[in-house]
N, C-alpha and C positions, 0 to 999 in steps of 0.2 A: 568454572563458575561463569556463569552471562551474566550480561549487560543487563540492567533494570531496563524495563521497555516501558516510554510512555509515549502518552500521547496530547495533542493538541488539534484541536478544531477550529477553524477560521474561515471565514471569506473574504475573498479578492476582491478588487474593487468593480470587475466586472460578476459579481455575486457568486463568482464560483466556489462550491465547497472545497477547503485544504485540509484533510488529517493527516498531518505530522507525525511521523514518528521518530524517535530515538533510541538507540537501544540495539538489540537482539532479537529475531522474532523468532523462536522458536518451538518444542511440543510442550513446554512447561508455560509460553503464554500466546500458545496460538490461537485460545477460546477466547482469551481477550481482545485479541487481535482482530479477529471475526465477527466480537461485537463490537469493536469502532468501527470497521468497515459498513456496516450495516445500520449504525446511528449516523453514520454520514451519508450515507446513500440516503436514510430515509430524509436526513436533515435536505437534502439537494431535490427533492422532491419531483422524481422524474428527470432533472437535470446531470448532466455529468458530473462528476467529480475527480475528483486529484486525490490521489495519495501519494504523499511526501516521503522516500525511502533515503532522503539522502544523509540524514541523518544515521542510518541503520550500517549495523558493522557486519551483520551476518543474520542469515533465512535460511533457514531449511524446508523441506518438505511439506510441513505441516503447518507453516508460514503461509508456502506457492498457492497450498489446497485452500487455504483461507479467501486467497484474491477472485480465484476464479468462477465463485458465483455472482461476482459483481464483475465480470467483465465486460457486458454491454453497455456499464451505465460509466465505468471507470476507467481513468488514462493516469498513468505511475510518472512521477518526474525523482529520478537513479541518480547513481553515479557509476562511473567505469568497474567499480569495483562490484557491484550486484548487476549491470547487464547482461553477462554473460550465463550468469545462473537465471535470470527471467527470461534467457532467451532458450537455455536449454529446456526447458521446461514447456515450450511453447507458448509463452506466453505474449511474448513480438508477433505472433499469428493473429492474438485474438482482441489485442487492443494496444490503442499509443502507447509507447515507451519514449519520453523525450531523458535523453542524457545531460547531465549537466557537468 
């Protein structure tokens, strides 16, 4: 059974957008997933934004596939424990990853 997966929208004090997640992202909430990426991108209006993994205990596949049409506009702030799957994945190629 997964982790309930939510989420939280915020900006930084220099107005960067943050969605937060908690949770699990997986095939049972990667449609959801895909639509907060995309109400934050639009919320960031051309600007970058942050998605917060660090809260997240496990991604799969159809989590990855969710991130990567926002990779120009997006930079992921992880922890040790999801780097290694966002880097297998290619995803360290195509935008920041800062580890925390």
């Amino acid at each position: 059974m997964s982790i309930a997966l939510t989420f939280t929208t915020s900006r930084r004090a220099d107005a960067t957008v943050v969605l937060a997640a908690t949770g699990e992202i997986d095939m049972s909430n990667a449609e959801a997933f895909s639509a907060a990426l995309a109400a934050a991108r639009q919320e960031a209006a051309g600007d970058p934004f942050i998605v917060d993994l660090t809260r997240v205990e496990y991604i799969d596949s159809a989590g990855l596939a969710a991130l990567f049409p926002h990779v120009d506009q997006l930079q992921l702030l992880t922890t040790g424990l999801l780097a290694p799957v966002l880097t297998v994945a290619g995803l360290d190629d195509l935008l920041t990853i800062h580890e925390e």
